[in-house]
N, C-alpha and C positions, 0 to 999 in steps of 0.2 A: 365052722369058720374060725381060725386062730387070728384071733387079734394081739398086735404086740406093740407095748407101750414104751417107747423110750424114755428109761428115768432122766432124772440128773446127771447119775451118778454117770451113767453110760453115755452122755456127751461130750465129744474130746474138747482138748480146746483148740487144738485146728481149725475142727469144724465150725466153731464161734468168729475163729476170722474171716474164715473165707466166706461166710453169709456176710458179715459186715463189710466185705471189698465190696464183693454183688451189689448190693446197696445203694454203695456211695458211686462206684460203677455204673447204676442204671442212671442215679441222677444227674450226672453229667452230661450222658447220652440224650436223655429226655430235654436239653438245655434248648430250644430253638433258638433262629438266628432273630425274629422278631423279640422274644422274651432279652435278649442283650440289646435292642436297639430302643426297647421300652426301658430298659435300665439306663440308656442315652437322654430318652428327654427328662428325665428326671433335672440330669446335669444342665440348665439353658441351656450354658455357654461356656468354656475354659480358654486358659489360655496358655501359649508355647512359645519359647523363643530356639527360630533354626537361624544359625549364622549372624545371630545379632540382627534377624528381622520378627516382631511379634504378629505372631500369627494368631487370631481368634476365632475360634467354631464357634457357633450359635446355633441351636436347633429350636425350631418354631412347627410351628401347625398349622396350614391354613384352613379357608371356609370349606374345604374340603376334605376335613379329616385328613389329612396326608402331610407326613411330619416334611420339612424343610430343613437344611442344612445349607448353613452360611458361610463361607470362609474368607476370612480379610487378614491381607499382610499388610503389616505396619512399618514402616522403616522410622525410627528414630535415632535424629541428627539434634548433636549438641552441640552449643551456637556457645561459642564464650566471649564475651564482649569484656573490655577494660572499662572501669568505673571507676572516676576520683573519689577518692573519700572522702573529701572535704562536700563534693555535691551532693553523694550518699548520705550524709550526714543533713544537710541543708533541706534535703526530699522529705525528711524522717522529723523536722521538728515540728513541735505543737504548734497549735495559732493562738497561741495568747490566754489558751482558756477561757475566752470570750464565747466563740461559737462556734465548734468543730463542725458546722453543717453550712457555714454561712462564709463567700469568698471576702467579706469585709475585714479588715484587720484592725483600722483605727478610725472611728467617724471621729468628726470634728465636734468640738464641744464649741467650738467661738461661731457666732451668728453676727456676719459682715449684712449692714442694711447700706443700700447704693438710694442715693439721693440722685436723682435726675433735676440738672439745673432747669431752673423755669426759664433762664433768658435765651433768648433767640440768638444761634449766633449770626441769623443774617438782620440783625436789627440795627444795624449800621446803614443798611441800604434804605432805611425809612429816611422820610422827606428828602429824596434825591428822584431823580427822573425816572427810576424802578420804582418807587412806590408804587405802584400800581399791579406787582407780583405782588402786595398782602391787600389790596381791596376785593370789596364780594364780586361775585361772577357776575354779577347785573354791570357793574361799569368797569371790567377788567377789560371786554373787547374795545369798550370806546378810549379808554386809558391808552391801550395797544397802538389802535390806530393812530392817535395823537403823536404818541413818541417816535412812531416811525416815520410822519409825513413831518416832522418837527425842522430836520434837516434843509428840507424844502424852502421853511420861511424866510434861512438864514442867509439862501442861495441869492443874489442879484440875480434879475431880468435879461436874458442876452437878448440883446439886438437879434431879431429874426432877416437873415441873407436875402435877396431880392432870388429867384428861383425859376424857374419856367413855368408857363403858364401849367402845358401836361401832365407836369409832374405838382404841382400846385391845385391842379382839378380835384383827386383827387382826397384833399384833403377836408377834414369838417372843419367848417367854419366855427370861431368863437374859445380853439384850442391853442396852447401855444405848444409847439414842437422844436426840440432840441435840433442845431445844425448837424450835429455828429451822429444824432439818434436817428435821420434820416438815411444818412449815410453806411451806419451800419447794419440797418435794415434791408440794406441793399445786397449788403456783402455777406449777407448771415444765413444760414443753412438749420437744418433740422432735422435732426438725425433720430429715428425710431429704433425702437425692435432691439433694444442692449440688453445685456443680464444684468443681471442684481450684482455681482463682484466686480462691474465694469469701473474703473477709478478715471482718474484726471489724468495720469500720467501716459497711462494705454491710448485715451485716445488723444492727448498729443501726439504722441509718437506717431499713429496711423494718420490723423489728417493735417499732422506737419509733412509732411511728405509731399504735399501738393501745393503748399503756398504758406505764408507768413499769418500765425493767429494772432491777431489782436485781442479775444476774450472769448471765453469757454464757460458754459454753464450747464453743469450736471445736474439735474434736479434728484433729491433724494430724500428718504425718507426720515423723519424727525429723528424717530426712536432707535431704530435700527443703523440708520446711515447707509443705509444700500440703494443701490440706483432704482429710482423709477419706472427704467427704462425709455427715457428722452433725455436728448440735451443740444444744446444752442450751439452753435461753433462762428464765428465772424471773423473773418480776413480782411486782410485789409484793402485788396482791391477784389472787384466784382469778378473780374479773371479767373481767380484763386479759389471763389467761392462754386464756378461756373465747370470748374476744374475737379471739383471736388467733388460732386455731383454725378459726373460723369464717368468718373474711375471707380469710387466709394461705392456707388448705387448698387445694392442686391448683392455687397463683396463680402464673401464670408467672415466672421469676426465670433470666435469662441463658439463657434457649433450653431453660431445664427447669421443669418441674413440682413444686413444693416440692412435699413431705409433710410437715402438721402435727399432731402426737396429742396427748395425753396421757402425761409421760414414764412407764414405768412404775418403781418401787421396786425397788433390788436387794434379789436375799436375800442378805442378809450374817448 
């Protein structure tokens, strides 16, 4: 068996290149297309501008071993607004060196103390027939009562009119009764079932329409001043009263239903 050695010397240099294409040749080949997309996740993410919109990939991996590719177009719009300088300037100053974290700029150094006067200014109304708005709660109601029945003392006695006996039966003995107060006991009505915004003027208007009022009383409340929901109405002949009654009664009035009667007499 002839074995035969190639020296050195007997290597061309052809032959030296063409082994080194081969080579570099296989490795290319050998390249797979996973071995370039592992060279992808390397890179996260990059970025690209087509046509003035930015474009960015992002490659991920999820719970699944399986890489993920993201692609988001971007458009950006530049907004150019005018700005005075003078206010750009104003934006832009210090606060004082006081306290760049704090919106105070100047506290007051002067400490103003307010004297509340001790006098009353309703201390004029003392010893006058309101006294009795600064006495204690124990003789405030009897003080009350005094000053409103006061009127009373100053009034002379009328003569009481000679009457019918039937209409004289029914009276209590030992009282004295106003001539007028009879009379418009007669003629006077009593109206229920009103709202709370119901005023003086509203029901003029509705039960002047039926006769001549000679007095009107709303009953209301202290604090508020809105109606009760009652009030008095007297005419001046029994007619008008009798008239009213029977038009008025059950007549619609603000989404309710008046009640009109006949008022009845206190026993006093």
């Amino acid at each position: 068996m002839i074995q035969t050695e190639k020296k050195w010397a007997d290597i061309d240099v052809d032959d030296d290149e063409s082994i080194n294409d081969n080579e570099i040749k296989k490795k290319w080949e050998d390249i797979d297309a996973d071995d370039d997309l592992e060279a992808n996740k390397k890179l996260s993410y990059f970025t690209n501008y087509e046509n003035g919109i930015k474009v960015v990939t992002k490659y991920s991996e999820n719970l699944k071993k399986q890489t993920v590719k993201v692609t988001k177009k971007i458009q950006e719009v530049v907004i150019k607004k005018k700005l005075n300088k003078e206010i750009n300037n104003r934006l832009n100053l210090k606060n004082f060196n006081i306290d760049i974290h704090s919106s105070v700029t100047v506290e007051p150094t002067d400490v103003v103390n307010i004297e509340v006067p001790k006098n009353n200014p309703l201390d004029f109304l003392k010893d006058t027939e309101y006294d009795y708005l600064f006495a204690e709660q124990t003789n405030k109601t009897a003080k009350d009562l005094k000053n409103r029945f006061k009127i009373l003392k100053d009034e002379e006695t009328e003569d009481v009119k000679a009457e019918d006996p039937s209409k004289a039966a029914g009276r209590r003995e030992g009282l004295y009764y106003r001539p007028h107060d009879t009379q418009n006991k007669e003629c006077t009505v009593r109206v229920t079932n009103l709202s709370e915004d119901v005023n003086e003027n509203e029901l003029s208007n509705l039960f002047g329409k039926v006769g001549n009022i000679v007095r009107m009383f709303l009953a209301k409340h202290k604090e508020t001043q809105n109606s009760k929901g009652f009030a008095f109405i007297t005419y001046s002949k029994r007619e008008e009263a009798k008239r009213a009654i029977e038009k008025l009664n059950r007549h619609g009035f603000e989404n309710l239903l008046l009640s009109v009667e006949w008022a009845k007499p206190s026993n006093r």
